[in-house]
C-alpha positions in Angstrom: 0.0 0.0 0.0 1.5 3.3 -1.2 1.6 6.2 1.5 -0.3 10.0 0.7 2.2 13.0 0.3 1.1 14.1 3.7 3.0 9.9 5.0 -0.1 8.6 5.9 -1.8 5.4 4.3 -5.3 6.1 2.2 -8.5 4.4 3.4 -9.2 0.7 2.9 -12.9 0.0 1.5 -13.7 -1.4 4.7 -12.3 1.3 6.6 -14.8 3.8 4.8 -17.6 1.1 5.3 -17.1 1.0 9.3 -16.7 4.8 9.2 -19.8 5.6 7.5 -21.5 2.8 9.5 -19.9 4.1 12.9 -20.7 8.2 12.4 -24.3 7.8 12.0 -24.3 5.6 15.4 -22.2 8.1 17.4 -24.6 10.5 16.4 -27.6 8.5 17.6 -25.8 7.5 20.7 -25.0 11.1 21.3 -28.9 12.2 20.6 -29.7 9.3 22.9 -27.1 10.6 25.9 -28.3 14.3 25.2 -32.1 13.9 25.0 -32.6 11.2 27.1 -35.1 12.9 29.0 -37.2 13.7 26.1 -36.6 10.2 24.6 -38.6 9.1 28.1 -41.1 11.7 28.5 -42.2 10.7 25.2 -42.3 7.3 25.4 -44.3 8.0 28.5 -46.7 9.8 26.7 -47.1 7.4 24.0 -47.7 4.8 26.3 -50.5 6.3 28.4 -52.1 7.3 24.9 -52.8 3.4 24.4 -54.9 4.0 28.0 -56.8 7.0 26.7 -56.7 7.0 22.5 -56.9 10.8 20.8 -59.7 12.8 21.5 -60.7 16.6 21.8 -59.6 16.5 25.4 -56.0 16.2 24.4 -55.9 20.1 23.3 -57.2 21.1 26.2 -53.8 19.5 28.1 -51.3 22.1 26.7 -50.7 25.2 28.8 -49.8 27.4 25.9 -49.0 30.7 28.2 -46.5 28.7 30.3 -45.0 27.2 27.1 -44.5 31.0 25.4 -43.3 32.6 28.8 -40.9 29.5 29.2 -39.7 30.2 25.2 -39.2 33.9 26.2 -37.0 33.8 28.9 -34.8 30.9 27.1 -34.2 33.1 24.4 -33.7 36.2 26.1 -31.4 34.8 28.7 -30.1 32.9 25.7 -29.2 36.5 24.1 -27.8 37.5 27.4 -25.7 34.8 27.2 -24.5 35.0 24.2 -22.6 38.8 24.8 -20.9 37.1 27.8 -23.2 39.1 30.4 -23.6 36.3 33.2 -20.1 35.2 32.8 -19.0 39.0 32.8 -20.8 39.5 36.1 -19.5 36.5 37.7 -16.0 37.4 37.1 -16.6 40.6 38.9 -18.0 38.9 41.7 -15.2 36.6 42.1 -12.4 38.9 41.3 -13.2 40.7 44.7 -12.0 37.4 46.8 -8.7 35.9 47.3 -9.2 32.3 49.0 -10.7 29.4 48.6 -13.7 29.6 50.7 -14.3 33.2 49.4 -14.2 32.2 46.2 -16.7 29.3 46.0 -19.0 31.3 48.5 -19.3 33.8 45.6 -19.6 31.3 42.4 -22.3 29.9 44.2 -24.1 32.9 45.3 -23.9 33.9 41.8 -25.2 30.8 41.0 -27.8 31.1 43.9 -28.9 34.7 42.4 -28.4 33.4 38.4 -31.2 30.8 38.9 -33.8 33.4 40.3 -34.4 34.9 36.8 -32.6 32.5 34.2 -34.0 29.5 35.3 -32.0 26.5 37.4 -30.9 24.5 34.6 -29.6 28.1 32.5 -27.4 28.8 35.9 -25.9 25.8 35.4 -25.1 25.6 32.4 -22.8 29.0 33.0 -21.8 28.9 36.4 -20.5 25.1 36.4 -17.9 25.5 33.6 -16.7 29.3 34.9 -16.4 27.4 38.6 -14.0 24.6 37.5 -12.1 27.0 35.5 -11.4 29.1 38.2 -10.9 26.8 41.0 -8.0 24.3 38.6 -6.7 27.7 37.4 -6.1 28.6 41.2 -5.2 24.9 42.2 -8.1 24.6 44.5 -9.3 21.3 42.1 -9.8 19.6 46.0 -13.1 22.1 46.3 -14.6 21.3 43.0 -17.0 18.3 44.2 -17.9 20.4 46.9 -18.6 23.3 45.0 -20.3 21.8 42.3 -23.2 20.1 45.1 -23.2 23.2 46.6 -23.9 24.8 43.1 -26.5 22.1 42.3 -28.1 23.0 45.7 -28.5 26.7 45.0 -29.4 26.6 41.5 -32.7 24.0 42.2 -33.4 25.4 46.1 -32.8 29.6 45.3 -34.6 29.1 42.2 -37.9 28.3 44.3 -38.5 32.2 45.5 -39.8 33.7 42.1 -42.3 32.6 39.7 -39.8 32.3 36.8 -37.2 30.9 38.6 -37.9 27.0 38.4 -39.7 25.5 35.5 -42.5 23.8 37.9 -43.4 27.2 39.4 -43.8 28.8 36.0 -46.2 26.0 35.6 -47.7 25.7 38.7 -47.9 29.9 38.8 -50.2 30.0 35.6 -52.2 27.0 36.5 -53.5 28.0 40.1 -53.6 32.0 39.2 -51.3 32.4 42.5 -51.0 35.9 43.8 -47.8 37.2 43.8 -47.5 38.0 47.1 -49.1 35.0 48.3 -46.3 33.2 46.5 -43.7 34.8 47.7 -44.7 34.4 51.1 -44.8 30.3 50.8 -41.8 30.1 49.7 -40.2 32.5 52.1 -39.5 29.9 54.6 -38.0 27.5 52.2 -36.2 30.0 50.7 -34.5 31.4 53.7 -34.0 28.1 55.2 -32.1 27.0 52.0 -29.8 30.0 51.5 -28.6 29.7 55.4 -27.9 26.0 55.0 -25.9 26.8 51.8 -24.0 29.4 53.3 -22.9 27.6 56.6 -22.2 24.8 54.3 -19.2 26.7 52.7 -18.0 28.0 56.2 -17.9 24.9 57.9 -16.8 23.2 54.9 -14.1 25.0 53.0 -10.8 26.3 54.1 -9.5 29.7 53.5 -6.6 28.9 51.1 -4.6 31.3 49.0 -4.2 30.2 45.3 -1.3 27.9 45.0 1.4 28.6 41.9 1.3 25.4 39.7 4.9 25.0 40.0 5.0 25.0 43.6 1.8 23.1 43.5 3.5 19.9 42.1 6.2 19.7 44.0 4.3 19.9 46.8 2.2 16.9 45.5 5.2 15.1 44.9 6.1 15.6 48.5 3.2 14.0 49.5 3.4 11.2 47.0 6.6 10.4 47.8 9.4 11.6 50.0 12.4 10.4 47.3 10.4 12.0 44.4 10.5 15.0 46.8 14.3 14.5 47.3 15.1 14.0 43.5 13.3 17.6 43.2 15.4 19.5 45.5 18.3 17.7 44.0 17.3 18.4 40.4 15.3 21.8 40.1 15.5 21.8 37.0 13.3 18.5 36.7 10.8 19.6 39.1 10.2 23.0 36.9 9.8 20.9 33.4 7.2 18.9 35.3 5.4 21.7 36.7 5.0 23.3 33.4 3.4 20.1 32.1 1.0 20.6 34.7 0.2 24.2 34.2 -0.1 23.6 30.8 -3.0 21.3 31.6 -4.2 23.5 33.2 -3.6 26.3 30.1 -4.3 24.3 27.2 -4.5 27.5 25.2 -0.7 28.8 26.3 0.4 25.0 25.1 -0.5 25.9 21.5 1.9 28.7 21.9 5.2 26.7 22.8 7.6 25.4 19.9 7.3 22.1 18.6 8.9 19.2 20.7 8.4 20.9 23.9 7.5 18.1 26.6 4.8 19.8 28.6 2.7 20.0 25.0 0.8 16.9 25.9 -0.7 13.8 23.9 -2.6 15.5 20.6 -4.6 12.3 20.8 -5.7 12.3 24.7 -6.8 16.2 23.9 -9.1 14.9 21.4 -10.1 11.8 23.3 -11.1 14.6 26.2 -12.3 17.1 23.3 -14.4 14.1 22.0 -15.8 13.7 25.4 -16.9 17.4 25.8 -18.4 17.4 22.9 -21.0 14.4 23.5 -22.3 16.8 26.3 -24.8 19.1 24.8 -25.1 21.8 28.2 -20.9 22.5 28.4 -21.5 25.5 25.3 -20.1 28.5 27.4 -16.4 29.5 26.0 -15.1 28.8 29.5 -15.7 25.1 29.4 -14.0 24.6 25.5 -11.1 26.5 26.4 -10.3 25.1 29.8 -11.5 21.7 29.6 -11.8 20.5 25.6 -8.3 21.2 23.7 -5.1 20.8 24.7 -4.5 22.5 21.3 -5.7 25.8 22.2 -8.9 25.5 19.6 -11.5 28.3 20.1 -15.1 27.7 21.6 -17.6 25.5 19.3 -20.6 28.0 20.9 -22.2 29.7 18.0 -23.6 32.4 20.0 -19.7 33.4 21.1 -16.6 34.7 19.5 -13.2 33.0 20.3 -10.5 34.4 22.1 -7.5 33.8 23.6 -7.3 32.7 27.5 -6.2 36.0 29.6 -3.6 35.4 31.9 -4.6 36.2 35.6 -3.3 39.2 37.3 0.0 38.9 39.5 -2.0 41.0 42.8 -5.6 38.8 42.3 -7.2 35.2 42.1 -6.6 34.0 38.7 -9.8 34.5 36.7 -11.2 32.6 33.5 -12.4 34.0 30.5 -15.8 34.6 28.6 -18.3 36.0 26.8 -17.9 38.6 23.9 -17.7 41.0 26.8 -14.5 40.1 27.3 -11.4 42.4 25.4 -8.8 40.8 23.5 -6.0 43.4 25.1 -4.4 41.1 26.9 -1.5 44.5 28.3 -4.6 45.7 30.2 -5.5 43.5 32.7 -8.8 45.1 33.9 -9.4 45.2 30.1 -11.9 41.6 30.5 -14.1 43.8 32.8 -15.3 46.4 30.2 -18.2 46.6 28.5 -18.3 48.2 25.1 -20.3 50.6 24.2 -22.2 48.4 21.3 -22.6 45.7 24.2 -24.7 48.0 26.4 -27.3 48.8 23.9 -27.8 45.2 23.5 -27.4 44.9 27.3 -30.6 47.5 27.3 -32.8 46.0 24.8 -32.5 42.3 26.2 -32.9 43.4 29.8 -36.4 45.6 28.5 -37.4 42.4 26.7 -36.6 40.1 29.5 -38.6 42.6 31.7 -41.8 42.5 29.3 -41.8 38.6 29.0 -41.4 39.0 33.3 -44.7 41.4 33.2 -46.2 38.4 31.1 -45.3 36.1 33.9 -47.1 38.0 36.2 -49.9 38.9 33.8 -49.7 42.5 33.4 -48.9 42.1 29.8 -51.0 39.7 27.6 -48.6 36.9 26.8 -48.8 37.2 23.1 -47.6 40.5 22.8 -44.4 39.4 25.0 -43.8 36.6 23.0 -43.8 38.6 19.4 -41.7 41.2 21.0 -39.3 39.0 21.7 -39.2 36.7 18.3 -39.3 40.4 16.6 -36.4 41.8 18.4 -34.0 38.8 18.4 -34.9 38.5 14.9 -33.3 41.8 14.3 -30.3 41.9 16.9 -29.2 38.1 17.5 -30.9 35.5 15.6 -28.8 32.8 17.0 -30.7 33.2 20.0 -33.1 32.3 18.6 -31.8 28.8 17.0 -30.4 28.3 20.7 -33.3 28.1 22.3 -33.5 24.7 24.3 -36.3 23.2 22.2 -35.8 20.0 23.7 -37.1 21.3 27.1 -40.2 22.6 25.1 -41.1 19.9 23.6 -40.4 17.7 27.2 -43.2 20.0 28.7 -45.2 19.3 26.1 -45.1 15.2 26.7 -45.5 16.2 30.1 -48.6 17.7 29.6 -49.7 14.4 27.7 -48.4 12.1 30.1 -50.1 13.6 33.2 -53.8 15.0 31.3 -53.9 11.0 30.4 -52.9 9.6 33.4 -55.5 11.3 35.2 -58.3 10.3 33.2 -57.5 6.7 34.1 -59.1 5.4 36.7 -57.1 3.6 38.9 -54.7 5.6 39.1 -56.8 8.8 39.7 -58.2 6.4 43.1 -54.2 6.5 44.2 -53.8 9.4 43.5 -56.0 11.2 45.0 -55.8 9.3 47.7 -51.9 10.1 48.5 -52.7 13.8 48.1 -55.5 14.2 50.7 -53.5 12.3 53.5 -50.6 14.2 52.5 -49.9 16.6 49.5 -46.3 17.8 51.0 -45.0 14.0 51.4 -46.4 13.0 48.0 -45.2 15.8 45.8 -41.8 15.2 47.4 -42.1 11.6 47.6 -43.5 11.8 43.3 -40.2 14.0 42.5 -37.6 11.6 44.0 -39.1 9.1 41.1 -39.9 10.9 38.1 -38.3 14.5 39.0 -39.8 17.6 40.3 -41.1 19.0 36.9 -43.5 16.6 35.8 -44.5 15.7 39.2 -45.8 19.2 39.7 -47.9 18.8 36.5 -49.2 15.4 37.1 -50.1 16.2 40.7 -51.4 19.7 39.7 -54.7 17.5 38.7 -55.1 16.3 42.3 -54.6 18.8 44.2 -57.1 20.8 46.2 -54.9 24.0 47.0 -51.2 25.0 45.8 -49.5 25.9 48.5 -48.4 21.8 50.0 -48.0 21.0 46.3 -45.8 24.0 45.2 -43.2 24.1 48.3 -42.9 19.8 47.7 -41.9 19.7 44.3 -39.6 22.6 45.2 -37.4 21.2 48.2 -38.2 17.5 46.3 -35.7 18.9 43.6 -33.2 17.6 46.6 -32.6 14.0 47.4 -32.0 11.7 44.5 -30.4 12.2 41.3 -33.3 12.8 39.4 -35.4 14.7 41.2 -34.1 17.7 39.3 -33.2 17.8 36.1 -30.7 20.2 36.6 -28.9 17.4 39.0 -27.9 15.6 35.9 -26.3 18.4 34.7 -24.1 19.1 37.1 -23.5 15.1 37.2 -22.5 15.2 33.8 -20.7 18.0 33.9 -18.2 17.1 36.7 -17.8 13.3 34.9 -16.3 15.4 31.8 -14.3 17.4 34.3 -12.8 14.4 35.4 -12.0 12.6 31.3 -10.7 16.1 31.0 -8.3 16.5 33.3 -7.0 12.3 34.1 -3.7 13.4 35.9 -4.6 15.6 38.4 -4.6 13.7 41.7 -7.3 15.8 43.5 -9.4 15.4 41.0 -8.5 11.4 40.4 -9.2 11.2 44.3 -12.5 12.1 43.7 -14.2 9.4 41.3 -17.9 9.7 39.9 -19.3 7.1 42.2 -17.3 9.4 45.4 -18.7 12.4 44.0 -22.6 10.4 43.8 -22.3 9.0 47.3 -21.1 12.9 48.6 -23.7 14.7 46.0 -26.6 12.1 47.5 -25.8 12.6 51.0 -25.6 16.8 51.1 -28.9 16.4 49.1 -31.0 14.1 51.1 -29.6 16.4 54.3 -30.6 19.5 52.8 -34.4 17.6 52.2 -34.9 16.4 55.6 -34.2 19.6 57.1 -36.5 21.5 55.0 -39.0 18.8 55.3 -39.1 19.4 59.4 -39.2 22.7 58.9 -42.2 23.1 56.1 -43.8 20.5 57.7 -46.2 22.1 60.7 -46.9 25.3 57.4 -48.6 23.3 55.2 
């Protein structure tokens, strides 16, 4: 077989047969991995449609007002998103502390405050990347399980205070006609109760560490691996430096790129895209943080269409090393205050997404007819970001709407209408939180919604029921997913290694189910 100019050997038959065979399946597996909850909710629905077959009820199953308010504020916070706003705010959050347990405190009060108006899951999505970026930039990689479940925590629990801020209460907001004041004075108690345990969480739990220099950060893990590796580094200093640049350029992947050919802290080519591979089958990881931190080795810009790539800024000498992202962000990398401008262009948009996210908010709470919200906003985003628009999570759109077909049929069958019914009148708190440590908070709240004879047991249970299990939120598996590609991403870094998937589950479950039985006493005598 004759090699190509380039040295490499040219592609069998069979080789093209297995690779047009094998792409379509990597596709479908990654569709599968991605939309596994829509994959489920609809099968759910199709299966309760063999129970109750078509009919003119079935239309009357759709809440169409929470379905456009939900679209609005995806596509708005979308837009938002898009400029680097969140990510931009964060970073000036975070930029104001210098240890450890400052810093998480703040990502996940900024993930606590995120979720209030862009939804649990959208918080997420931003705040988890921009966390592990800053914490492995800073070598505080040890307080990434920790801050991730403490993220996961204030993302489903802070979420709970606002009509907009969890998917159920959008739902269960429209449904019931809730006042807003009688709704924020449910979920006061909750609320409150939730932030304090977050907040002594992360000053009982963390330590008050400086950020650690990554070349005195492997030596001191050799130290602790081994007392002769330790030796061999103060006998060979210049050993112990070449290994410590391999290790920040892990941490760097962009300043790798930069480096001549041959230099041995450039890394495996083919790990990088094992790891980028790995990023890339998770669907939520799109902020420009996560690709250049965790996907390339190589340096390769972020795959987010709604962003512009960049180079990684290197952190000030005086502060806590901070990641980059978001169009707000300058490309002057001499002026190191220069990723904490806005431009001028990026405040008019700033101005016209924040009056649009405030109209589809006065739709929420019905002092704006829906309709009119929702044309605003297609007609706007048309105009000043159409990718928005195609970035709109449709998957979670059309999930609510097999929700709505799943529970409309299941309670037109009889038997289990009798249970229940039944499990709601002895006890509508215990069932709603019971019902969301099975099938997860969100369709619980719209298949119990039919049962129930007032909101107020129902809407603070499928709230604190978005703690306990792994799916009881949506937004768990998320963050589950999100620290697993943490982990393919970074293989060599023993903090990190320490802390497997299953460790991270068994620590992730137990916080969780803490954090439920403590709101549980406390809800309890209230409703």
């Amino acid at each position: 077989m004759v090699a190509q100019q380039d040295g490499t050997l040219p592609m069998t038959n069979d080789a093209r047969g297995r690779f047009r065979v094998r792409a379509p399946m990597d596709s479908l597996i990654r569709f599968v991995r991605t939309r596994m909850v829509l994959i489920v909710s609809a099968a759910a629905a199709l299966i309760t449609m063999v129970f109750v077959p078509f009919d003119e009820a079935y239309l009357g199953y759709f809440d169409v007002k929470t379905l456009a308010c939900l679209f609005g504020i995806l596509a708005v916070v979308g837009a938002l998103r898009g400029i680097g706003l969140f990510e931009h705010a964060a970073r000036l959050v975070v930029a104001r502390f210098a240890t450890c347990r400052a810093a998480v405190t703040a990502l996940v009060g900024a993930t606590l405050a995120l979720s209030m108006f862009a939804t649990n899951d959208m918080a997420l999505i931003m705040m988890l990347p921009l966390a592990a970026a800053t914490l492995i930039k800073a070598g505080w990689e040890r307080a990434l399980p920790f801050a991730f479940i403490m993220q996961n925590l204030a993302a489903n629990l802070g979420g709970m205070i606002l009509p907009f801020g969890n998917p159920q209460n959008l739902y269960l907001y429209e449904r019931f006609s809730i006042p807003l004041g009688d709704f924020l004075a449910v979920m006061a108690l909750p609320f409150g109760v939730s932030v304090a345990l977050i907040a002594l969480c992360c000053a009982l739990f963390l330590k008050p560490d400086p950020p650690q220099a990554p070349e005195k950060k492997a030596i001191g893990e050799q130290a602790k691996a081994s007392p002769s590796e330790a030796n061999r580094s103060e006998a060979n200093p210049a050993e112990a430096r070449r290994e410590a640049k391999a290790s920040n350029a892990e941490a760097h992947p962009s300043e790798a790129k930069r480096r001549p050919e041959g230099n041995p802290s450039e890394g495996n080519p083919s790990e990088a895209n094992r790891a980028e591979a790995k990023i890339r089958a998770v669907p939520s990881y799109r902020t420009n943080v996560s690709r250049e931190t965790f996907v390339s080795k190589q340096g390769r810009a972020s795959a987010h269409p709604v962003t512009r790539p960049h180079p990684v800024a290197q952190p000030h000498p005086a502060t806590h090393p901070q990641p980059v992202g978001g169009r707000l962000a300058s490309a002057d990398r001499s002026d190191p205050d220069a990723r904490l401008r806005i431009t001028a262009r990026e405040r008019r948009r700033v101005v016209v997404y924040f009056s649009l996210l405030a109209l589809v908010i006065a739709s929420v709470f019905r002092l704006v007819p829906y309709p009119v919200a929702l044309a605003a906003v297609v007609l706007v985003l048309a105009v000043f970001d159409r990718r928005a628009l195609r970035t709109v999570d449709y998957g979670l759109l059309l999930t609510f709407a097999c929700f709505f077909v799943f529970a409309g049929n299941m309670a037109r069958i009889p038997v289990i209408e009798g249970l229940l019914s039944g499990l709601m009148g002895q006890s509508a708190l215990l069932a709603s939180v019971g019902t969301s440590q099975i099938i997860s908070n969100v369709p619980a709240a719209v298949l119990l919604s039919h049962f129930a004879g007032s909101y107020e047991a129902l809407l603070v249970g499928v709230n604190i029921g978005g703690a306990g299990t792994l799916v009881a939120s949506l937004a768990s598996l998320i963050t589950f997913n999100q620290y697993r590609t943490v982990l393919a991403s970074f293989p060599h870094r023993p903090e990190l290694a320490r802390n497997t998937s299953g460790a991270f589950l068994a620590r992730f479950t137990a916080y969780n189910v803490a954090f439920l039985a403590v709101l549980l006493l406390v809800c309890w005598p209230l409703v």
